[in-house]
N, CA, C and O of each residue as an XYZ file, in Angstrom:
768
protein
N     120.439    157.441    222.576
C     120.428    157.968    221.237
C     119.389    159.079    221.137
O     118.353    159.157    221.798
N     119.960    160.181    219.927
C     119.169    161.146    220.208
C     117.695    161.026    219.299
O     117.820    160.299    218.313
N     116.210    161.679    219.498
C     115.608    161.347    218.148
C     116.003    161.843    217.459
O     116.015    163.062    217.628
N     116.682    161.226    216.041
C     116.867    161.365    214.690
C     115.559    161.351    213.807
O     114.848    160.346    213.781
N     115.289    162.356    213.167
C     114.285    162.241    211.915
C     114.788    162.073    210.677
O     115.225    163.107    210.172
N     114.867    161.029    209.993
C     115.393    160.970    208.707
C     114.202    161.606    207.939
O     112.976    161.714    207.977
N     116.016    162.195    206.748
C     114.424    163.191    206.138
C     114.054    161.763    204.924
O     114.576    160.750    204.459
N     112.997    162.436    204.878
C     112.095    161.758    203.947
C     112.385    161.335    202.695
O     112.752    162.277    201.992
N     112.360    159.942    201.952
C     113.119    160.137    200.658
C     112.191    160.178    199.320
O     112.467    159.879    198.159
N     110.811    160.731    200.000
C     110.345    161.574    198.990
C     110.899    162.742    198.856
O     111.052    163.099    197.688
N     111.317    163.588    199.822
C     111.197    164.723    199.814
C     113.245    164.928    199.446
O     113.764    165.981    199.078
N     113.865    163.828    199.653
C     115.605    164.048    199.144
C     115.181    163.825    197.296
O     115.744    164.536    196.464
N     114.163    162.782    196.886
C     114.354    162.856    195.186
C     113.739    164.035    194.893
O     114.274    164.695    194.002
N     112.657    164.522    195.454
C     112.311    166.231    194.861
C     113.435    166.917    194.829
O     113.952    167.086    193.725
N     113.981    167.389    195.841
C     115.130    167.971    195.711
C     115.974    167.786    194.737
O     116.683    168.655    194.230
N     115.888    165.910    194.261
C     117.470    166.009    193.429
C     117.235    166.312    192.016
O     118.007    166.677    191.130
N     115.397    165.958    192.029
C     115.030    166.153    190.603
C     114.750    167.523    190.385
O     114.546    167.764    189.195
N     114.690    168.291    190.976
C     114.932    169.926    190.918
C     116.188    170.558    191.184
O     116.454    171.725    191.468
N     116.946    169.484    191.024
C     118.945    169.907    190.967
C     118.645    169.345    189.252
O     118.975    169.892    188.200
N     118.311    168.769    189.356
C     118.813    167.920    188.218
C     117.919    168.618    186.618
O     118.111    168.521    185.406
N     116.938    169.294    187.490
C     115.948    170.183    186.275
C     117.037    171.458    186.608
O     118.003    171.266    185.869
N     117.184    172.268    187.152
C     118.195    173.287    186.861
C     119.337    172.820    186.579
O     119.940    173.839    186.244
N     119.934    172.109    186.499
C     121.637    171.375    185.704
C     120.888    171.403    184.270
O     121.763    171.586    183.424
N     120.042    171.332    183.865
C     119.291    170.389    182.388
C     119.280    172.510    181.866
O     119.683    172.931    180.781
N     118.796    173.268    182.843
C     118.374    174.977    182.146
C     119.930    175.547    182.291
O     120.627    176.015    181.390
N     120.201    175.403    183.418
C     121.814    175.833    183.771
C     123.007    175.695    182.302
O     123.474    176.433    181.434
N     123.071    174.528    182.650
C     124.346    174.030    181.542
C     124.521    174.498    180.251
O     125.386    175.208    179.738
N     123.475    173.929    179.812
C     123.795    174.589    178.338
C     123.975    176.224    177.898
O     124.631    176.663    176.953
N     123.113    177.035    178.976
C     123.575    178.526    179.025
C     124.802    178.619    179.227
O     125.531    179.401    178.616
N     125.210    177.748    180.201
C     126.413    178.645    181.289
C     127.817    177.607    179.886
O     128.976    178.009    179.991
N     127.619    176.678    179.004
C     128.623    176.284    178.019
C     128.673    177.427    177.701
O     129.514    178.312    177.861
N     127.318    177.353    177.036
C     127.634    178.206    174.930
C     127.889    179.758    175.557
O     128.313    180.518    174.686
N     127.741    180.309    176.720
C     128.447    181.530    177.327
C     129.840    181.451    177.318
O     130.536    182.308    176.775
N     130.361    180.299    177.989
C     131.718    179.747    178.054
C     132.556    179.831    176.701
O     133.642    180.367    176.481
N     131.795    179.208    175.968
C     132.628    178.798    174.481
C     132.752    180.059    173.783
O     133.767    180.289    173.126
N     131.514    181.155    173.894
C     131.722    182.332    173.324
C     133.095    183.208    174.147
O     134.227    183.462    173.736
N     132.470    183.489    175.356
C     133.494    184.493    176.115
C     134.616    183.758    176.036
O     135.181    183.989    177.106
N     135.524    182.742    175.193
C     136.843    181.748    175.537
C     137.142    182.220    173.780
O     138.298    182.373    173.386
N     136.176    182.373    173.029
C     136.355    183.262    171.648
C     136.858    184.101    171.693
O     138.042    184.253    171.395
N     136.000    185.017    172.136
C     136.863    186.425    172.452
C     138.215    186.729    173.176
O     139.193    187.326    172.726
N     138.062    186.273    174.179
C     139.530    186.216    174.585
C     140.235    185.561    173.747
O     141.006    186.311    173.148
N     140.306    184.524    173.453
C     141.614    183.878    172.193
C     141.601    185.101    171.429
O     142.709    185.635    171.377
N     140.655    185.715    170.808
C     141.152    186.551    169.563
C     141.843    188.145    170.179
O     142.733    188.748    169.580
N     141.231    188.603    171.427
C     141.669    189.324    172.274
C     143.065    189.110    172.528
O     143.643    190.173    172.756
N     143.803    188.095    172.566
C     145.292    187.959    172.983
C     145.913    187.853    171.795
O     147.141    187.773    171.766
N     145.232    187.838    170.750
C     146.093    188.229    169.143
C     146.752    189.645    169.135
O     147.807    189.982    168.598
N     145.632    190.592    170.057
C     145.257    192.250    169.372
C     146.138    192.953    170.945
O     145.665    192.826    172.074
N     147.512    193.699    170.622
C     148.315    194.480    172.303
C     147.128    195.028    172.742
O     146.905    194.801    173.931
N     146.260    195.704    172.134
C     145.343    196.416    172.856
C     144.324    195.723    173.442
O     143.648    194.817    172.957
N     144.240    196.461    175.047
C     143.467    196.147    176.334
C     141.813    196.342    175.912
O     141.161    196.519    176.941
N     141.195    196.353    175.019
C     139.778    196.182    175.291
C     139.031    194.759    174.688
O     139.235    194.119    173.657
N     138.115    194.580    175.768
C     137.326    193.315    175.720
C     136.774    193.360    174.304
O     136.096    194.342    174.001
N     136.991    192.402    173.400
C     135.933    191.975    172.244
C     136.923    192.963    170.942
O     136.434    192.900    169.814
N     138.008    193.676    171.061
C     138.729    194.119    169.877
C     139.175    193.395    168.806
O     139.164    193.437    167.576
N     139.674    192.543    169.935
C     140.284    191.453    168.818
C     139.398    190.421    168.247
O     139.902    189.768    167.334
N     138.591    190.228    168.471
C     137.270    189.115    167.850
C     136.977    190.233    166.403
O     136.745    189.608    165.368
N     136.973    191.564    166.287
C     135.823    192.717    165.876
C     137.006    193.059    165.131
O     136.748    193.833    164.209
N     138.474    192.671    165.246
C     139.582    193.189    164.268
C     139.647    191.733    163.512
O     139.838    191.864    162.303
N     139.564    190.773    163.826
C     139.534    189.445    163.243
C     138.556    189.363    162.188
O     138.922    189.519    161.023
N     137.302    189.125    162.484
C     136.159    189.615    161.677
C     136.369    190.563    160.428
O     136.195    190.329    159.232
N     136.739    191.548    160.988
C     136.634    192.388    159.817
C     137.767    192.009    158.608
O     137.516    191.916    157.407
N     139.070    191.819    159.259
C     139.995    190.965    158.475
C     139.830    190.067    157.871
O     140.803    189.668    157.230
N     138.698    189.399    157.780
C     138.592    187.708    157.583
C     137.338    188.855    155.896
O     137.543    188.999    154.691
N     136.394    189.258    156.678
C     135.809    190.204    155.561
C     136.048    191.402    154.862
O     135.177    192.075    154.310
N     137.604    191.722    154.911
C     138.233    192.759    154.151
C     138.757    191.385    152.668
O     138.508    191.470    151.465
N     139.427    190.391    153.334
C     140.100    189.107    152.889
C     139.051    189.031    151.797
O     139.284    189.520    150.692
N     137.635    188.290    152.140
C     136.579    187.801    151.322
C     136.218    188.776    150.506
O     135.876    188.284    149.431
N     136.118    190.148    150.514
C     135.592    190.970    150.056
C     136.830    191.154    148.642
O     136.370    191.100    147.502
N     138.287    191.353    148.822
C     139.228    191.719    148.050
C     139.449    190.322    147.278
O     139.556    190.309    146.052
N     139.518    189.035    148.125
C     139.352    188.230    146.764
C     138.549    187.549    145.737
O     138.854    186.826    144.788
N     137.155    188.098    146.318
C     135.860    188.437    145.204
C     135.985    189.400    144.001
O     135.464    189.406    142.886
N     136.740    190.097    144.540
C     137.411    191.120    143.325
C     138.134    190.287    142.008
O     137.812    190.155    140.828
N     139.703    189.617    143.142
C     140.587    189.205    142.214
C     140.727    187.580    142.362
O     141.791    186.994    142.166
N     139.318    186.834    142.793
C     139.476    185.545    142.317
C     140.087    184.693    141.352
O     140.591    183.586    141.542
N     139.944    185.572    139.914
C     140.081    185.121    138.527
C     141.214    185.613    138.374
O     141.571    185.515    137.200
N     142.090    186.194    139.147
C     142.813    187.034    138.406
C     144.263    186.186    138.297
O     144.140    185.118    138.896
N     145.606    186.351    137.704
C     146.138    185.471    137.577
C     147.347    185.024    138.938
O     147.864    183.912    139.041
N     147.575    186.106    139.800
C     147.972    185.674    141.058
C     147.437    184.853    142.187
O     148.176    184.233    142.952
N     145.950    184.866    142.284
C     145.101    183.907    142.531
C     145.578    182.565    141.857
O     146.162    181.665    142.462
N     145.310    182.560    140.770
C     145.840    180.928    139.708
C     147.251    180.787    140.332
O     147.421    179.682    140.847
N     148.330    181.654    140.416
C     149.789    181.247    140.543
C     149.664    180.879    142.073
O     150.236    179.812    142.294
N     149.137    181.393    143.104
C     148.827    181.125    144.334
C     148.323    179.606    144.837
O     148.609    178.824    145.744
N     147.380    179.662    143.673
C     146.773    178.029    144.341
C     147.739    176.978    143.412
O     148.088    175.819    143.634
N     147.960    177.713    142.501
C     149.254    175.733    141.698
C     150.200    175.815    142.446
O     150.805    174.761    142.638
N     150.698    177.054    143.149
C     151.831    176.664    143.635
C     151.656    176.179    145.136
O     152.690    175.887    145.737
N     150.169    176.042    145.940
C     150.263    175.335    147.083
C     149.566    173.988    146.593
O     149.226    173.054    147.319
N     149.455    174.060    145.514
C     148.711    172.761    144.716
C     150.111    171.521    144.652
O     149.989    170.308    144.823
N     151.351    172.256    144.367
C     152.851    171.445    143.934
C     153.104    171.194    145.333
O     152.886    170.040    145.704
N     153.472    171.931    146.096
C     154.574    171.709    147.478
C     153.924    170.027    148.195
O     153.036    169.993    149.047
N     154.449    169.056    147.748
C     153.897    167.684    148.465
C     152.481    167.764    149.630
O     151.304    167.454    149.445
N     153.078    168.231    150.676
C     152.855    168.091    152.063
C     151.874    169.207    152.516
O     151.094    169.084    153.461
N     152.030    170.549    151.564
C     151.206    171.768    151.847
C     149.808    171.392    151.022
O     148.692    171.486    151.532
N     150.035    170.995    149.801
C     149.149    170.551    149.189
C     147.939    169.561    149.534
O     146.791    169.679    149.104
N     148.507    168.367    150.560
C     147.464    167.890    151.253
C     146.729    168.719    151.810
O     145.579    168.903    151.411
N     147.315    169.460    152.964
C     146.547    170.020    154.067
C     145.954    170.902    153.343
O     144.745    170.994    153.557
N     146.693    172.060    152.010
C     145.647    173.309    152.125
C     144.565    172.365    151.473
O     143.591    172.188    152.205
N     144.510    171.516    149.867
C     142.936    171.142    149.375
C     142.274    170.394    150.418
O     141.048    170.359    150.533
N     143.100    169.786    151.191
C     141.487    169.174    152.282
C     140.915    170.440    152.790
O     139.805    170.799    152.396
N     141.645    171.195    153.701
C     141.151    172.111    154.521
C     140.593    173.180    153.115
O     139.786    174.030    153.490
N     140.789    173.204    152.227
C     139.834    174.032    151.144
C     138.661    173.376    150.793
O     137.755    174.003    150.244
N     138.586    172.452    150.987
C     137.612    171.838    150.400
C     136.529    171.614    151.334
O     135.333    171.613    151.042
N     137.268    171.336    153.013
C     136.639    171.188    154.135
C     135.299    172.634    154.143
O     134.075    172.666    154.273
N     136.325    173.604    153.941
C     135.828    174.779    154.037
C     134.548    175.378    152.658
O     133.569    176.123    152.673
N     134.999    174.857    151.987
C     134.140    174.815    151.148
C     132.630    174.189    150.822
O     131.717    174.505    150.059
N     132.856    173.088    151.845
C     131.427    172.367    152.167
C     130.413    172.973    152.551
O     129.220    172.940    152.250
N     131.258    173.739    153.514
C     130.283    174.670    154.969
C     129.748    175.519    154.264
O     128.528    175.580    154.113
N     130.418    176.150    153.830
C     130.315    177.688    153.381
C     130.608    178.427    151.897
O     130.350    179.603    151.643
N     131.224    177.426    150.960
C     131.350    178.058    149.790
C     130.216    177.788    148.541
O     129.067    177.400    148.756
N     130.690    178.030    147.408
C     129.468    178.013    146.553
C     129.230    176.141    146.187
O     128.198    175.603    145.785
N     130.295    175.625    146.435
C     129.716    173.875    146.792
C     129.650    173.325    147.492
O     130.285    172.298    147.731
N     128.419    174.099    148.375
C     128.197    173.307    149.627
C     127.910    171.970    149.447
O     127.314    171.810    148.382
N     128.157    170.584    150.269
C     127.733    169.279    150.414
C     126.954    168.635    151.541
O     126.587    167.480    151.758
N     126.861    169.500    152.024
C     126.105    169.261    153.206
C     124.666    169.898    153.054
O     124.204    170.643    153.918
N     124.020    169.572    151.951
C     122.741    170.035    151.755
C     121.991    168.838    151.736
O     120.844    168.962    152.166
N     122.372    167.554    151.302
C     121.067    166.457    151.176
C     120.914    165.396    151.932
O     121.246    164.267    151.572
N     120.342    165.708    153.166
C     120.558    164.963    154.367
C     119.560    163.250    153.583
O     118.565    163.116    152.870
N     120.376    162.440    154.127
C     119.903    161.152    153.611
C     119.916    159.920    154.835
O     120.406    159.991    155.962
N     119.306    158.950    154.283
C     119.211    157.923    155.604
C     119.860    156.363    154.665
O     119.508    155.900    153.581
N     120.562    156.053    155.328
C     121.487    155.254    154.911
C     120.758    153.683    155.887
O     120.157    153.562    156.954
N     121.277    152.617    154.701
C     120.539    151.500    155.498
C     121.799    150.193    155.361
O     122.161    149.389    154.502
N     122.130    150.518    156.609
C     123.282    150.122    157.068
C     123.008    148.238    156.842
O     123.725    147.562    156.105
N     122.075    147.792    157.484
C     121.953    146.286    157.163
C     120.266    145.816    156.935
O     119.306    145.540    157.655
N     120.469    145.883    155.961
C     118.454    144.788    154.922
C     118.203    144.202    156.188
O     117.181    144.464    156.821
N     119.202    143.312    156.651
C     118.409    142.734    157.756
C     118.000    142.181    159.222
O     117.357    141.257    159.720
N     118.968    143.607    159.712
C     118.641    144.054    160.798
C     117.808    145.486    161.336
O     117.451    145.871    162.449
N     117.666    146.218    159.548
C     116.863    147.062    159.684
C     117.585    147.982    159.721
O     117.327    148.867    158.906
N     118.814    148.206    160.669
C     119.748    149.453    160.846
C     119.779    150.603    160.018
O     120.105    150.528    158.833
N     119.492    151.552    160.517
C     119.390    152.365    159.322
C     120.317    153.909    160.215
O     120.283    154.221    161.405
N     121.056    154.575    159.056
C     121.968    156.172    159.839
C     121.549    157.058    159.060
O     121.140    156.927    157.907
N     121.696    158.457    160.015
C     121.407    159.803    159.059
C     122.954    160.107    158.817
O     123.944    159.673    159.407
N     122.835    160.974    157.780
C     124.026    161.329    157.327
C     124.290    162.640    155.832
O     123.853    163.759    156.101
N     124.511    162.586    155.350
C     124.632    163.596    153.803
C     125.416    162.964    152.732
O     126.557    162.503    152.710
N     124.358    163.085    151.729
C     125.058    162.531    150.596
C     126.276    163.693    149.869
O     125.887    164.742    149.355
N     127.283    163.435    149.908
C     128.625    164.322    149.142
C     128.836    163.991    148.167
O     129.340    164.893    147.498
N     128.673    162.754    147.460
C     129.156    162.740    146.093
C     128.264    161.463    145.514
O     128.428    160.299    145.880
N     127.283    161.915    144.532
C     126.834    160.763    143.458
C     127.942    159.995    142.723
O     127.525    158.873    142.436
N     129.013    160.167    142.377
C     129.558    159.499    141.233
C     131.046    158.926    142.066
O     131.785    159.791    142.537
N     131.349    157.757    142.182
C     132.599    157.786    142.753
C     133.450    157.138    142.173
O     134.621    157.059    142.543
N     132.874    156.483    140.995
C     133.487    156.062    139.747
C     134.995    156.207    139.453
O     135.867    155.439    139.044
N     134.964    157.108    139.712
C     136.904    157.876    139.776
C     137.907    156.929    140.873
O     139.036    156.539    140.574
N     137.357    156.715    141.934
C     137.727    155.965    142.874
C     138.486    154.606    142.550
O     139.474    154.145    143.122
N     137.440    153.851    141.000
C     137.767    152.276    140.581
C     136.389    151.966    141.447
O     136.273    150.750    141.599
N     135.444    152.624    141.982
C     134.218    151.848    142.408
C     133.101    151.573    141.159
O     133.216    152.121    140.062
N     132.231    150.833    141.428
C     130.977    150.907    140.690
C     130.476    152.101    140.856
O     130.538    152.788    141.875
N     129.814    152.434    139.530
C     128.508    153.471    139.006
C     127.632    153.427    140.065
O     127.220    154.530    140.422
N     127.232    152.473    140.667
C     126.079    152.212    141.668
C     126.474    152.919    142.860
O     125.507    153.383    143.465
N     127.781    153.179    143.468
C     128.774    153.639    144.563
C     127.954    154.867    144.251
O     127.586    155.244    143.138
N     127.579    155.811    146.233
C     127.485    157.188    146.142
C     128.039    157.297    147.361
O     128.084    156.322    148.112
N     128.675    158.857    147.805
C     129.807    158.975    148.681
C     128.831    159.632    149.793
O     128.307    160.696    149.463
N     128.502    159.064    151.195
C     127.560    159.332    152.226
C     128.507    160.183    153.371
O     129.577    159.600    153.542
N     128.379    161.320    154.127
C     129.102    161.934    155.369
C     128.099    161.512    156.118
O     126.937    161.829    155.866
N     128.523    160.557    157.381
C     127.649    159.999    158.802
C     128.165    160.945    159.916
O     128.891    160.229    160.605
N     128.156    162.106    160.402
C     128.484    162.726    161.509
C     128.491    161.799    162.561
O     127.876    160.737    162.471
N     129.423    162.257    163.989
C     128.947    161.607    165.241
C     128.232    162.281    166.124
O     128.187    163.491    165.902
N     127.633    161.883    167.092
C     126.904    162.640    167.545
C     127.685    163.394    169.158
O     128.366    162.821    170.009
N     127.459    164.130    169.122
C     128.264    165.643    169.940
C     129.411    165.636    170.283
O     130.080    165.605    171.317
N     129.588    165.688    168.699
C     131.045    165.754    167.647
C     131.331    166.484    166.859
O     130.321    166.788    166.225
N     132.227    167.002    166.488
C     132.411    167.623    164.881
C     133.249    166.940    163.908
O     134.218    167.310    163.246
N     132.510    165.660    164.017
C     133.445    164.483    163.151
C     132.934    163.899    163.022
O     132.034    163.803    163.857
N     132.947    162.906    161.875
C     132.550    161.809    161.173
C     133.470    160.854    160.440
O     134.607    160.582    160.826
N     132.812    160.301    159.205
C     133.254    159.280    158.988
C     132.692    159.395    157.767
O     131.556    159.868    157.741
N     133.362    158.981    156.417
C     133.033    158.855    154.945
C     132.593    157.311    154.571
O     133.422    156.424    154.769
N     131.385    157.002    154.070
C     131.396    155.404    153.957
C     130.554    155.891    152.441
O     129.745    156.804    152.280
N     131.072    154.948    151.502
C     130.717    154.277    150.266
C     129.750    153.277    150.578
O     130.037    152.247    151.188
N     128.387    153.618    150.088
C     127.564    152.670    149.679
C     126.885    152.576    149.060
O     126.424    153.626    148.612
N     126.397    151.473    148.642
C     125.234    151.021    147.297
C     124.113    152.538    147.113
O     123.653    153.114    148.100
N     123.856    152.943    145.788
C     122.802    153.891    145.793
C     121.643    153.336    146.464
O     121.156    153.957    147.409
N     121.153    152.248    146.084
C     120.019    151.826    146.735
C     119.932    151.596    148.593
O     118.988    151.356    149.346
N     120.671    151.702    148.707
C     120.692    151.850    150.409
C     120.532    153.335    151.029
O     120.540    153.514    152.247
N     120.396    154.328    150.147
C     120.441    155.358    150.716
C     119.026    155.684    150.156
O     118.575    155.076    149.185
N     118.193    156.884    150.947
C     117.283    156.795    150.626
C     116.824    158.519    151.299
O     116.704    158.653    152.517
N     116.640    159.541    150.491
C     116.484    161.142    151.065
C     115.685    161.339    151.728
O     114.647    160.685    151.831
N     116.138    162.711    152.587
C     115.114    162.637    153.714
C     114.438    164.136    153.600
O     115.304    165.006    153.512
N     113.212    164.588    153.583
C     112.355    165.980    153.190
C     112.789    166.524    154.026
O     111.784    166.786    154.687
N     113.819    167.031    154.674
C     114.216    167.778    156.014
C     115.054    169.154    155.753
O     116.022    169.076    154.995
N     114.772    170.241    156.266
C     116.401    170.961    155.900
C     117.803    170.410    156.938
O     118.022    170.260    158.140
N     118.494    170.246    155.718
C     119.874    170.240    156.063
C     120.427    170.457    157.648
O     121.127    169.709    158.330
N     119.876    171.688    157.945
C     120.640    172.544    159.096
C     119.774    171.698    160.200
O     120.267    171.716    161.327
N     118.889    171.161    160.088
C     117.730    170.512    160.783
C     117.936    169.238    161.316
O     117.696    168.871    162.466
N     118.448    168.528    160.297
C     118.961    166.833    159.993
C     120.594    167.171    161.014
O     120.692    166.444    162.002
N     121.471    167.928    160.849
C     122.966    168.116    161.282
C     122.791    168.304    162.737
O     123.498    167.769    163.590
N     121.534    169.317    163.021
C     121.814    169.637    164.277
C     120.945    168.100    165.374
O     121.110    167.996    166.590
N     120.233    167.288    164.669
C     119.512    166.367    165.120
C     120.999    165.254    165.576
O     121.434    164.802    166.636
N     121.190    165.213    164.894
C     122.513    163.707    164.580
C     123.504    164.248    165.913
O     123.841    163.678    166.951
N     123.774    165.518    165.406
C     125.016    166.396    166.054
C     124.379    166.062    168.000
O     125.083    165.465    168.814
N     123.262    166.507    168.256
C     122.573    166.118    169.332
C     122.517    164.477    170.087
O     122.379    164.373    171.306
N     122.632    163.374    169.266
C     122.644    162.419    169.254
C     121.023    162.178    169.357
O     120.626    161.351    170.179
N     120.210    162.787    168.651
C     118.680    162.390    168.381
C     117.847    163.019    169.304
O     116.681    162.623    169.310
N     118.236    164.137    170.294
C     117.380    164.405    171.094
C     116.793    166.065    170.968
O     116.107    166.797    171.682
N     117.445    166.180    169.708
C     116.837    167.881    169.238
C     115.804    167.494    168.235
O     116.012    166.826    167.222
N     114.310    168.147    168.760
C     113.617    168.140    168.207
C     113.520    168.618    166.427
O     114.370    169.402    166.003
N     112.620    168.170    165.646
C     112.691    169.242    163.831
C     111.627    170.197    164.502
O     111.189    171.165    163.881
């Protein structure tokens, strides 16, 4: 047999923990590069024309020609005939008010995703979730006055889950919003 030197298995975990520290700097660049440049192209194969980033930059502007012209004629009465009549059609009517309303959370003038709160899932096990309070009153529902309507995100997700519970179980948290979402969204490991 020949001498064999095994290498050292100090010197194989350095190695793996310096694979494993560049996977930790690596990755997340080489995603959110991914997810962007996979943007552009999707919107790029909307637009016949051959240049990189047109179609993202014709999208955009469309989306803010859109916002800009119906800031104009919000009030106006084709606007009103526009939304009762996707308000009537059964089936359109679901999808457009959720997805209006979805959209409206994020980004319109009633946002709900502003009052990040901590929810206390069980007295007595302590359990306690972050989440956003969406609605004080749910009364409308047939619930109690006491009922407030909580959004629990999952964590590195873009989904959640709506749970009704006692006002007194919820309890606000001094945080901004964007702060509390991106914490949860992380599953607890992004620093405030």
């Amino acid at each position: 047999m020949e001498n064999f030197t095994p290498v050292k298995p100090k010197l194989s975990r350095r190695l793996f923990g310096f694979f494993l520290q560049g996977l930790l700097f690596v990755a997340p660049i080489s995603i959110t590069l991914y997810v962007i440049y996979s943007v552009f192209v999707f919107f790029d194969k909307l637009i016949p024309i051959k240049i990189f980033g047109l179609g993202f930059l014709i999208v955009v502007a469309f989306i803010t020609l859109v916002g800009s012209l119906s800031s104009l004629f919000i009030r106006t009465r084709w606007s009103k005939i526009l939304n009762h009549w996707l308000d009537r059609v059964p089936l359109i009517r679901i999808l457009y008010s959720s997805l209006k309303d979805l959209m409206s959370a994020f980004v319109g003038n009633k946002k709900k995703f502003t009052q990040p709160v901590m929810v206390i899932l069980s007295k007595e096990s302590n359990v306690r979730k972050l989440g956003f309070l969406t609605e004080h009153n749910v009364s409308g529902l047939g619930l109690g006055a006491d009922m407030v309507a909580v959004y629990l995100p999952h964590s590195y997700n873009f989904s959640g889950n709506l749970f009704v519970v006692p006002a007194e179980n919820v309890v606000p948290i001094n945080a901004p919003a964007a702060e509390v979402m991106k914490f949860i969204v992380s599953g607890g490991v992004t620093r405030f």
